[in-house]
C-alpha atoms as a printed R data frame, in Angstrom:
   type eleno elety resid chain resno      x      y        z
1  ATOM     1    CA   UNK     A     1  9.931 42.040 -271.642
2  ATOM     2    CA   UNK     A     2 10.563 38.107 -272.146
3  ATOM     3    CA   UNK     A     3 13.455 37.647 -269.551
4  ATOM     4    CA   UNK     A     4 14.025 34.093 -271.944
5  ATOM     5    CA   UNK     A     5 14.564 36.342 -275.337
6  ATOM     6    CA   UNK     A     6 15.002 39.737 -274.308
7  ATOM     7    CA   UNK     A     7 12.052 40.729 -276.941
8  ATOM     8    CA   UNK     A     8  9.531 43.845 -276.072
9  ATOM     9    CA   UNK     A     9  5.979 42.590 -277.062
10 ATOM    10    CA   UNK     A    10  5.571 45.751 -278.952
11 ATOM    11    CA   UNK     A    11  9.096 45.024 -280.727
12 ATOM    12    CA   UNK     A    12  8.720 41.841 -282.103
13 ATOM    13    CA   UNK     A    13  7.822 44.076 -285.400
14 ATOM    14    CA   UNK     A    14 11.096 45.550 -285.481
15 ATOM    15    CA   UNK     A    15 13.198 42.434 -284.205
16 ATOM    16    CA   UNK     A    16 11.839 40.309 -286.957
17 ATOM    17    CA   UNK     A    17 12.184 43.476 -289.371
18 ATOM    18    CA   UNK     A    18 15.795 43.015 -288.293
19 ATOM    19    CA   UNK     A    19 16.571 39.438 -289.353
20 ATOM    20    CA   UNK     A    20 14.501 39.955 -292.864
21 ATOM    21    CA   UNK     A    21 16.972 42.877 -293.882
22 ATOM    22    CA   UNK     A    22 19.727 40.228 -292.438
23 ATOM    23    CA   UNK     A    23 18.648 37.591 -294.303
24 ATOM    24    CA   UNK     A    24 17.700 39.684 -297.171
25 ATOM    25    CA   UNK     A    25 22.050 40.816 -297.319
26 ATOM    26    CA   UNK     A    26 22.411 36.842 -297.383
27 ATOM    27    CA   UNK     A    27 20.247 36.049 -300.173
28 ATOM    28    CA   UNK     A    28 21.640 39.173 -302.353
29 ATOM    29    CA   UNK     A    29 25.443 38.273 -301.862
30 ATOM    30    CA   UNK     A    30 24.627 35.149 -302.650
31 ATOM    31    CA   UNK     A    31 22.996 35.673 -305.736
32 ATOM    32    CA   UNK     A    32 25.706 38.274 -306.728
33 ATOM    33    CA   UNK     A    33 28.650 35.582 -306.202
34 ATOM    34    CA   UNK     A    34 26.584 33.028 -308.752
35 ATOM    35    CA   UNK     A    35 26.271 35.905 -311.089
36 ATOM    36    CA   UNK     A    36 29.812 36.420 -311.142
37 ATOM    37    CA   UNK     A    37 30.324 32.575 -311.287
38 ATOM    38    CA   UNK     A    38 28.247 31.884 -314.240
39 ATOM    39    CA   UNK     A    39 29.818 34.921 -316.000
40 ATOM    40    CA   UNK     A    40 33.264 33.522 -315.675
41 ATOM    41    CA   UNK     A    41 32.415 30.255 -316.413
42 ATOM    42    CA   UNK     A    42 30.213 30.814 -319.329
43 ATOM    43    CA   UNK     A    43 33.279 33.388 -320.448
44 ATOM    44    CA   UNK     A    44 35.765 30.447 -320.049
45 ATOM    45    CA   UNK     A    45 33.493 28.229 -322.056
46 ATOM    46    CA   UNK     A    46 33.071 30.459 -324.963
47 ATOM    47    CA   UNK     A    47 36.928 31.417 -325.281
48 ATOM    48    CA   UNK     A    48 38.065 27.031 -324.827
49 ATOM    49    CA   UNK     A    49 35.691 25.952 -327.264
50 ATOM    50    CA   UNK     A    50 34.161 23.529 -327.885
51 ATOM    51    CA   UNK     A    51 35.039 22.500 -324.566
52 ATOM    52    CA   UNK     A    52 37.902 23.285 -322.366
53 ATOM    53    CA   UNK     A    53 39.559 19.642 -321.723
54 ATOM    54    CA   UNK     A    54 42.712 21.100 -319.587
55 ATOM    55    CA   UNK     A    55 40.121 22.453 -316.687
56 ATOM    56    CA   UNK     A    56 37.410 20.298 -317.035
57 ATOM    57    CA   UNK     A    57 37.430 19.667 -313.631
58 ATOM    58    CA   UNK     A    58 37.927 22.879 -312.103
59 ATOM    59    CA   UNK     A    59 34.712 24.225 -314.521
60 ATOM    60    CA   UNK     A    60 32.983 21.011 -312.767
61 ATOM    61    CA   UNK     A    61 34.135 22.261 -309.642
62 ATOM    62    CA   UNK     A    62 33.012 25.882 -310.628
63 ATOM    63    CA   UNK     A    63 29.358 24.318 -311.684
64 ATOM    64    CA   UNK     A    64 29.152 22.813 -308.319
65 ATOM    65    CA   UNK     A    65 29.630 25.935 -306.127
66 ATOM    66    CA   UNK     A    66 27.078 27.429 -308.600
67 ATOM    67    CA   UNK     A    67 24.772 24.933 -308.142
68 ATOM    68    CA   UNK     A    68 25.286 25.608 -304.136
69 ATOM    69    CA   UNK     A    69 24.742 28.774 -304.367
70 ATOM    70    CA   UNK     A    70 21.941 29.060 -306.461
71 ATOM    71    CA   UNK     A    71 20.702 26.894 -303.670
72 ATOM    72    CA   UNK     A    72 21.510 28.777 -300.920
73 ATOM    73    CA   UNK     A    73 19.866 32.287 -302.365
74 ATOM    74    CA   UNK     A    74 16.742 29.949 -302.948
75 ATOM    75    CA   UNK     A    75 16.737 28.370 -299.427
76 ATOM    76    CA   UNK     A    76 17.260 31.944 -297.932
77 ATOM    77    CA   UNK     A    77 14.403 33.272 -300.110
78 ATOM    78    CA   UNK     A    78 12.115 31.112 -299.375
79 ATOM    79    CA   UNK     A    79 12.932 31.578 -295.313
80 ATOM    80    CA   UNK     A    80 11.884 35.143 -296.308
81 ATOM    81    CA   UNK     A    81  8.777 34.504 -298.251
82 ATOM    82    CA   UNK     A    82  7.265 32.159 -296.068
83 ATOM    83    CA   UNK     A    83  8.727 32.719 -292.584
84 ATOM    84    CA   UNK     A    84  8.954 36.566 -292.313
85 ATOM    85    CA   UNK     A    85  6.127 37.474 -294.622
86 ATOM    86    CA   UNK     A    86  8.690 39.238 -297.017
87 ATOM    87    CA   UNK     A    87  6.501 39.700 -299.938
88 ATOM    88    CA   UNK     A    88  4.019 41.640 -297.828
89 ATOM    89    CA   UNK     A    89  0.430 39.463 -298.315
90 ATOM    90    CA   UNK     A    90  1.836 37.830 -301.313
91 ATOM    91    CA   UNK     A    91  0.707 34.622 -299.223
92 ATOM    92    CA   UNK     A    92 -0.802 34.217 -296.139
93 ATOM    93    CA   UNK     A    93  0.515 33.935 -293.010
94 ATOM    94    CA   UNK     A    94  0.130 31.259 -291.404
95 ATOM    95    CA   UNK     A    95 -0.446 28.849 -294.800
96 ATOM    96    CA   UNK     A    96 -3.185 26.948 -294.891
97 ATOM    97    CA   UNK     A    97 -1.515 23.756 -296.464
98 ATOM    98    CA   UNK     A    98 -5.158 21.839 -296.273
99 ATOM    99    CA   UNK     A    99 -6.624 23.415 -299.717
């Protein structure tokens, strides 16, 4: 055992199993709040058409947490992907970036 992290050589499997189904929780609440987001907003857009000009800015407020969001659950995915191997061999690890 590595006094420094407290990892088992043999568990580094599990420990990094750990913070995939971690990060995986992340990336699905995430996702599930800009579902929710773009379903009310797109709701509020249809019912004030053609364009609701008494919130305008709270709908550009609502567009900017989506856009955040959307961000995040793409930033968290890709941390998945590419640093915990997620997508079983969907790519290498480590990436060869030279081809």
């Amino acid at each position: 055992m590595s006094v420094a992290t407290g990892i088992h050589a043999d568990s580094g499997v599990m420990i990094a199993e750990s913070v995939r189904h971690h990060l995986l929780d992340h990336h699905k609440t995430s996702d599930d709040r800009g579902s929710i987001l773009t379903g009310a907003l797109t709701t509020w857009a249809l019912i004030a058409r053609p364009m609701p000009s008494r919130g305008a800015l709270f709908i550009l407020a609502g567009l900017l947490a989506l856009l955040l969001l959307i961000a995040t659950g793409a930033d968290i995915g890709g941390q998945m992907v590419y640093g915990y191997n997620a997508g079983g061999n969907a790519c290498p690890q480590p990436i060869d970036w030279r081809k």
